[in-house]
C-alpha positions in Angstrom: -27.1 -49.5 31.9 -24.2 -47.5 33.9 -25.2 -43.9 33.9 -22.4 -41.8 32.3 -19.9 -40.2 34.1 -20.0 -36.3 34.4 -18.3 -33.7 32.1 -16.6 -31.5 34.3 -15.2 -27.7 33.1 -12.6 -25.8 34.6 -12.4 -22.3 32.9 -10.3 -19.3 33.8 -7.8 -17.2 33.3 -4.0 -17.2 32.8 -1.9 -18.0 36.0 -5.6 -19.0 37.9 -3.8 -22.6 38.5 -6.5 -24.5 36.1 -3.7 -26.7 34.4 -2.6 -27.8 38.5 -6.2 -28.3 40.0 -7.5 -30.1 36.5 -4.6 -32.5 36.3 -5.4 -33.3 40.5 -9.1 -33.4 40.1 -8.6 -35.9 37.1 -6.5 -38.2 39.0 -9.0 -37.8 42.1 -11.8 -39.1 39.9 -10.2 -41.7 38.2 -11.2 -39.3 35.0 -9.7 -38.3 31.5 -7.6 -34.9 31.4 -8.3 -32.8 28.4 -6.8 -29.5 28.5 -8.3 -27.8 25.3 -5.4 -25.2 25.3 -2.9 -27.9 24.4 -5.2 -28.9 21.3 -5.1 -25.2 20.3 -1.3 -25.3 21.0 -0.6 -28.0 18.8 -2.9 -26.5 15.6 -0.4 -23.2 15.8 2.2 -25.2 15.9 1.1 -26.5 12.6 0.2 -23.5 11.2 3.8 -21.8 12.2 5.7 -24.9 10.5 4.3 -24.5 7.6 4.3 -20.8 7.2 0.7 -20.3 6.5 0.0 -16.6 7.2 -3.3 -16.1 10.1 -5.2 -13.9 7.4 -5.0 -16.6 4.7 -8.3 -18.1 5.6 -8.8 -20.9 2.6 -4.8 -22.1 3.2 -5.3 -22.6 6.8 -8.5 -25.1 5.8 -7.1 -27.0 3.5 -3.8 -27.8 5.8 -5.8 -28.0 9.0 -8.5 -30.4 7.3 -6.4 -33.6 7.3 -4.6 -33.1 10.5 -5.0 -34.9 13.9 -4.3 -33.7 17.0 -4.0 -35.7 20.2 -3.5 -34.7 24.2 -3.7 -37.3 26.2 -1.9 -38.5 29.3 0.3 -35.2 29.4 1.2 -35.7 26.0 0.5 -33.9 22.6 0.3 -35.2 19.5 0.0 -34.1 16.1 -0.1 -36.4 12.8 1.3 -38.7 15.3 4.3 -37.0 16.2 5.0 -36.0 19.8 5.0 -32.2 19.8 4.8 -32.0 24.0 7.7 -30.2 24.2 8.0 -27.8 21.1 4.5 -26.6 21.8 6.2 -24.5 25.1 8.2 -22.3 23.2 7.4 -18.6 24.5 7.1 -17.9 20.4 4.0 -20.7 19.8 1.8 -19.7 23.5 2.2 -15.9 21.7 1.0 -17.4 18.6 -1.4 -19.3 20.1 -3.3 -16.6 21.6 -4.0 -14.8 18.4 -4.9 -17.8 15.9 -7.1 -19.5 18.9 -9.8 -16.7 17.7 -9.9 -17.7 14.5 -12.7 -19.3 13.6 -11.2 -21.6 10.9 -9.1 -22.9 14.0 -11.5 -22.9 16.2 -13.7 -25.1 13.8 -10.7 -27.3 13.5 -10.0 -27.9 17.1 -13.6 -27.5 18.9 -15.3 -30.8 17.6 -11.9 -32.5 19.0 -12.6 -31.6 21.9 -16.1 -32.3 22.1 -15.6 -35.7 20.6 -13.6 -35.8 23.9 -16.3 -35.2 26.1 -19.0 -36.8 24.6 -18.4 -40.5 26.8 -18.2 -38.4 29.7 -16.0 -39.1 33.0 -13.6 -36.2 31.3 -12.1 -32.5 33.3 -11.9 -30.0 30.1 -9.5 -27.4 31.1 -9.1 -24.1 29.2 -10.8 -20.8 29.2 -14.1 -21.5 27.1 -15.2 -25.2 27.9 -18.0 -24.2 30.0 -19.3 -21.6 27.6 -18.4 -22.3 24.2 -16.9 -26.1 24.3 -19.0 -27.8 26.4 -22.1 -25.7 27.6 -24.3 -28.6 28.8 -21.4 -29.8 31.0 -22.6 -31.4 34.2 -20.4 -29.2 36.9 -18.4 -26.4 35.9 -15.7 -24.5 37.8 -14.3 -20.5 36.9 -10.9 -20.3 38.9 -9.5 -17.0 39.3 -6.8 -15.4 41.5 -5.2 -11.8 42.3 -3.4 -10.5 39.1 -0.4 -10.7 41.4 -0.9 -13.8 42.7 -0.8 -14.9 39.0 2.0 -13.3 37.7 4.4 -14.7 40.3 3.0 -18.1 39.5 3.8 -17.7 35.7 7.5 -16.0 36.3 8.3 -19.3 39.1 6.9 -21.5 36.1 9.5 -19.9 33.7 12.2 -20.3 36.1 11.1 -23.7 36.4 11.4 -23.9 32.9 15.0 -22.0 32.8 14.1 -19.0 30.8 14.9 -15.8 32.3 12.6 -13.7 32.9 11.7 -10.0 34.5 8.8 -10.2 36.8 7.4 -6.5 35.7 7.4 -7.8 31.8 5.7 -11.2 33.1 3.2 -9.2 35.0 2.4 -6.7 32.1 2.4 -9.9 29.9 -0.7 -11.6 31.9 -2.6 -8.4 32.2 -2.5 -8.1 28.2 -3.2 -11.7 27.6 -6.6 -11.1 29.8 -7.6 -7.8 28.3 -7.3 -10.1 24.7 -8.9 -13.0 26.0 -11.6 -11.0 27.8 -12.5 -8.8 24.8 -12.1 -11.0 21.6 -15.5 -11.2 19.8 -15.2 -15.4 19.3 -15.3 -17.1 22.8 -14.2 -14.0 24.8 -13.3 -15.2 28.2 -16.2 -15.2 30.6 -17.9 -16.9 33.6 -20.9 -19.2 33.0 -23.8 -18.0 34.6 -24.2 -21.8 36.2 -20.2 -22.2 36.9 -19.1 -22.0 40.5 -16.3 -19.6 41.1 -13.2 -20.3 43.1 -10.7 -17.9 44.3 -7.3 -19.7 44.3 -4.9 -16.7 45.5 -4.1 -18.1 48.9 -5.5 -21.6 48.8 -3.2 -24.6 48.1 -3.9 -26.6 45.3 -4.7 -29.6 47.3 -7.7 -27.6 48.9 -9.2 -25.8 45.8 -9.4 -29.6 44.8 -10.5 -31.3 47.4 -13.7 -28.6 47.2 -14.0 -29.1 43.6 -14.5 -33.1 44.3 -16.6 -32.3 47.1 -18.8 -30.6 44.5 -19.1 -33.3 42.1 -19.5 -35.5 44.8 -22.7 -33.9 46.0 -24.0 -33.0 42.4 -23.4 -36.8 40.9 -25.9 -37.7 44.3 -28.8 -35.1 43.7 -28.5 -36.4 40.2 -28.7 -40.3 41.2 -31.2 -39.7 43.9 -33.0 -36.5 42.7 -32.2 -35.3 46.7 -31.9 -31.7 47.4 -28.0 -30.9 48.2 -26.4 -32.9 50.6 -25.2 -30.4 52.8 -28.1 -29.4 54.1 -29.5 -32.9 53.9 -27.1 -34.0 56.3 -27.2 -31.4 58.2 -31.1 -31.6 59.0 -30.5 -35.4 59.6 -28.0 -34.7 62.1 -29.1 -32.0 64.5 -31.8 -33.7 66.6 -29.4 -36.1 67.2 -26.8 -33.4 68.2 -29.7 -31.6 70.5 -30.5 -34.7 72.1 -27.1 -36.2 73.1 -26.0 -32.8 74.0 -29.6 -31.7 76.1 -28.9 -35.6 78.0 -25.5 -35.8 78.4 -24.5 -32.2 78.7 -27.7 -30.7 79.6 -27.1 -27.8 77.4 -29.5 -25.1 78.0 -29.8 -22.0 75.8 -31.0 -18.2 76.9 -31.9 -15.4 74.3 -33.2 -17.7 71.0 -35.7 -15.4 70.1 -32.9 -12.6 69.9 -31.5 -14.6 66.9 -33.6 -13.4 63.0 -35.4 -16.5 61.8 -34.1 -15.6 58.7 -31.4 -13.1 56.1 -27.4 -12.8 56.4 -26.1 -13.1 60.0 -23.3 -13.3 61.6 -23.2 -14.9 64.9 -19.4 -14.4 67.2 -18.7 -16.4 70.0 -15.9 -17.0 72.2 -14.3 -20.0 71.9 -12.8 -22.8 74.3 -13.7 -26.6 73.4 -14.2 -28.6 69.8 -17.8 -28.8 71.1 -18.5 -25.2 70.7 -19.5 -25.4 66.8 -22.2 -28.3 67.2 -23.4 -27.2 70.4 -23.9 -23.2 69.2 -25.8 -25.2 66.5 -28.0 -27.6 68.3 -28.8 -24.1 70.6 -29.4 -21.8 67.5 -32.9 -21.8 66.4 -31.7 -21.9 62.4 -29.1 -23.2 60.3 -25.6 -22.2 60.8 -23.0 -22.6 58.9 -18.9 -21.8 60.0 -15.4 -21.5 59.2 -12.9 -24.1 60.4 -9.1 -24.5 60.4 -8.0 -26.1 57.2 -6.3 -28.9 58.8 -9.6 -30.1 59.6 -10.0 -30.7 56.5 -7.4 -32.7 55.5 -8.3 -35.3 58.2 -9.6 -38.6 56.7 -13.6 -39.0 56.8 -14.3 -35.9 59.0 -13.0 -33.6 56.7 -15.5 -34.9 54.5 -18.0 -34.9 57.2 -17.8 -31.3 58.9 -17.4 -30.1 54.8 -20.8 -31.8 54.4 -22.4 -29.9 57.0 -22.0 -26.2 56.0 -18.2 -26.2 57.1 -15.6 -24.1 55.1 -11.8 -24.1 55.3 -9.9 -21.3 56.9 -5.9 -20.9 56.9 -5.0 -19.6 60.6 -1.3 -18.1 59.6 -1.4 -14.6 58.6 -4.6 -14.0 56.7 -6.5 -15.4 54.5 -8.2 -13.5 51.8 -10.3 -16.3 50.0 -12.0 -17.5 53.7 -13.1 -13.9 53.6 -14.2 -13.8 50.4 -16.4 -17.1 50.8 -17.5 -16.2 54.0 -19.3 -12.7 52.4 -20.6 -14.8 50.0 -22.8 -17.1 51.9 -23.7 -13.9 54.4 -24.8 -12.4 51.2 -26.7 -15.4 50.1 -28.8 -15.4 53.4 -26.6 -18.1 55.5 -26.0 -17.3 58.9 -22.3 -17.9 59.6 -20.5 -19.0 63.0 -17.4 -16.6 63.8 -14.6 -17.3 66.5 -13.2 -14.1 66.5 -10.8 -15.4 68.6 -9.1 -17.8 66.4 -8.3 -20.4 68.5 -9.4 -22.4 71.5 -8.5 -20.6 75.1 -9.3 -21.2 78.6 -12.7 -21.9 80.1 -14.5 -18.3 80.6 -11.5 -16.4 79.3 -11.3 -13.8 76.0 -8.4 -13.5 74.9 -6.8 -11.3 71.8 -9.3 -11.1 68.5 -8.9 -10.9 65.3 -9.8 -8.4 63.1 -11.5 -10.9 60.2 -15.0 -11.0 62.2 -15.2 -7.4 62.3 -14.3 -6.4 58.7 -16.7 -9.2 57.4 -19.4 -7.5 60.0 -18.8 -3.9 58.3 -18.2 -5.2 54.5 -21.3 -7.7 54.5 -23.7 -5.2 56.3 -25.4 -7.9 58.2 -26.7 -8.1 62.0 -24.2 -9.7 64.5 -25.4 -11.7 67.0 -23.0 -12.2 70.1 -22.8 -15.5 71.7 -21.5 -16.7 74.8 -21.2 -20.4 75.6 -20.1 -21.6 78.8 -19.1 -25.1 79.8 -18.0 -26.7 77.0 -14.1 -25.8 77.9 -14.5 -28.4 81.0 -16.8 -30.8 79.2 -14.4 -31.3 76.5 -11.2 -28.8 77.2 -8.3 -28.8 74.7 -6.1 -31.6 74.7 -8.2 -34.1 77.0 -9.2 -37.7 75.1 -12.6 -37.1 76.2 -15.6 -35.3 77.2 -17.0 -35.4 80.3 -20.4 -34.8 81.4 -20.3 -30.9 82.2 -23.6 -28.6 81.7 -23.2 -26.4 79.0 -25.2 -23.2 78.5 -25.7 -21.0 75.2 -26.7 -16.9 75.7 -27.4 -15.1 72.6 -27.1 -11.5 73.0 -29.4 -8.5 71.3 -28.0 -7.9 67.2 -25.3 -5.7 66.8 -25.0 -3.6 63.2 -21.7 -2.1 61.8 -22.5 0.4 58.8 -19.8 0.9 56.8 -18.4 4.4 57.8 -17.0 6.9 54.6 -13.8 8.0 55.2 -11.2 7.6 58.0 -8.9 4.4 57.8 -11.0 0.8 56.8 -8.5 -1.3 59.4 -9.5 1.2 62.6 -13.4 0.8 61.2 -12.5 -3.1 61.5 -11.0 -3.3 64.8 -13.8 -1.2 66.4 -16.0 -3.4 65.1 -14.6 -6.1 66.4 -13.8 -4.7 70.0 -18.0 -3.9 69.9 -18.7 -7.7 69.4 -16.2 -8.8 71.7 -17.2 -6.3 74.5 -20.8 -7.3 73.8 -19.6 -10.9 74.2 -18.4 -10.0 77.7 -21.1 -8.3 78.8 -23.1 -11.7 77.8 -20.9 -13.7 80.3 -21.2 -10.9 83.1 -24.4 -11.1 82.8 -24.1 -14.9 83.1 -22.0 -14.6 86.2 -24.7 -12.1 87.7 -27.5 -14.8 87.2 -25.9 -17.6 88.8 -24.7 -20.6 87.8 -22.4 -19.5 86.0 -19.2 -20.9 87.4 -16.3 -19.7 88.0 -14.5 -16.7 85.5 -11.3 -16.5 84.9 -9.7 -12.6 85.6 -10.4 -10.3 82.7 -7.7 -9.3 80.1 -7.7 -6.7 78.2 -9.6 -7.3 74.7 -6.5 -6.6 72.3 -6.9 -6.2 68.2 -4.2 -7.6 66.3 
């Protein structure tokens, strides 16, 4: 017998970009959309037509009893009329908010949607179908976003939409709707303690879903083959192969591997010239790493998928990118030990060149030890723009832990960009030193180590 497909959630709150990411993640999967809200939508929209006042529990029974309710294929509807578009007017979402905590609604519209559910292969979208709906669902997601960030995604949708409205009085709106949804006693909004939370403020919608598959995709194999995650799974199968073509064909050495903690959040920073500096910092590191790469990576057929399923996580490069940050405290927190180029991009061979000030404020708001590296050789094995490699020796130093306590007062961005001047002077001292050994090659001329 086929095993059925997952039930997948996607909770959240107003303006968090659920409706967006469900409907891609649907198509994705080849899955069923179900956004519960609609369902909810379409009960008010009953309830309004035919006047029945919210307090008049025993009416709205009797009318609700013998209704049906439909959403399906971006449609809605009810007694087999198609109420799509009347259930957008401004009037029935405000209505909607306050009859969705009645109970006699509720009780109307929650075995719908579990009815739904039940054959599997289905996204629920709303703001309870991991808690309340559907709490045995196989994966479920919490988005979430900046306040902000969803109040300008709600007034562009009513532009969209051609109603006028004032930013300040959308804004104010959302903030109220969460304080009602957060606090009602019936299905208040809330996280599931087992639902994996996503930050979509400055992520595009074709990322946040292309992680979300990526999670189903590893949690429908664990569940087939009973196999610990993927990720790591991968990752163990692949680095004594990575150590051995890059000890034969590179003869990459590595100094200082006893100065890296076996174990606990770390944060190693390198400098960065060659594609090859990730796998071969890796293959030289004496634990697991995992790292930040560009997002365009990402997007890359088959090794986006690959570099995603060995610890990798996306990182915008144009002006910042709040949600890298935030993932990248996470797994620090959870005891990974993350890769940082606080350089940001590949430079010349034995150069550093202008930092960024990410690597130090993740070093001062995470609290963990920093461990500069210095790798040499890969920028003329493999430099940027050449087809490819050539067989250059490569050499790894890691340098004594650095620690950044978090200083009170004084400004938080100078506190960050001395930070990150420490690692990247600490960084240069490592390739001094490398110089001072021998066989190091040449070095480029200093610059000046600049914070911007």
């Amino acid at each position: 017998m086929k095993p059925r497909e997952p039930v997948i959630t996607i909770d959240g709150p107003a303006g968090a970009g659920k409706t967006t990411v469900a409907r891609g993640l649907a198509e994705r999967l080849g899955y069923e959309l179900v956004r519960t809200g609609d369902m909810y939508r379409a009960a008010t929209y009953s309830i309004v037509r035919a006047g029945i006042p919210a307090d008049d529990t025993e009416a709205l029974r009797r009318h609700l009893a013998p209704r049906t309710i439909e959403a399906t294929d971006g449609r809605v509807l009810l007694d087999g009329e198609d109420i799509t578009a009347a259930i957008r007017d401004p009037a029935i979402d405000k209505a909607t908010s306050d009859l969705s905590r009645l109970a006699v609604v509720r009780d109307k519209v929650m075995p719908l949607q579990r009815a739904r559910a039940a054959a599997g292969g289905v996204v629920l979208e709303g703001r309870d179908t991991g808690t309340v709906v559907c709490p045995d669902a196989d994966v479920k997601f919490f988005l979430t976003a900046s306040l902000d960030a969803r109040a300008r995604r709600r007034h562009a949708d009513l532009v969209a939409q051609g109603r006028a409205a004032d930013p300040a009085v959308v804004r104010a709106d959302v903030e109220k709707r969460d304080a009602q949804d957060s606090t009602r006693a019936l299905a208040p909004l809330v996280k599931a303690p087992d639902a994996i939370e996503v930050d979509t403020t400055d992520v595009a919608i074709p990322e946040v879903v292309e992680r979300l598959a990526a999670e189903v995709a590893r949690r429908r194999l664990r569940a087939a083959t009973g196999a610990a995650a993927p990720t790591w799974r991968l990752y163990a199968v692949l680095k004594p192969i990575v150590v051995a073509l890059s000890r034969g064909y590179w003869r990459l050495q590595a100094r200082g591997r006893e100065r890296v903690p076996p174990e606990g959040p770390l944060i190693l920073v390198s400098n960065h010239s060659s594609v090859l500096d990730p796998p071969f910092i890796g293959a030289a590191a004496p634990r697991r790493l995992t790292f930040l790469a560009k997002a365009e990576l990402f997007r890359v057929p088959m090794f986006g998928a690959l570099i995603r399923a060995v610890g990798a996580h996306p990182l915008r490069r144009e002006g910042g990118d709040p949600s890298a940050l935030r993932t990248a405290l996470r797994l620090v927190k959870e005891g990974e030990a993350l890769l940082v180029f606080p350089e940001g991009t590949r430079g010349p061979e034995g150069a550093l060149r202008e930092a960024k000030a990410g690597a130090g404020m993740l070093a001062v708001l995470s609290g963990a030890p920093v461990v500069p590296v210095w790798i040499r050789g890969t920028g003329r094995a493999w430099p940027k723009g050449a087809r490819l490699p050539r067989p250059v020796k490569v050499m790894v130093t890691f340098g004594e832990p650095l620690r950044f306590e978090r200083p009170q007062g004084g400004s938080r961005k100078e506190q960050y960009e001395a930070a990150t001047r420490a690692m990247m002077a600490a960084i240069a001292r490592l390739r001094d030193e490398a110089v001072a050994v021998g066989g190091a090659g040449p070095v480029e001329p200093r610059r000046s180590l600049q914070i911007h």
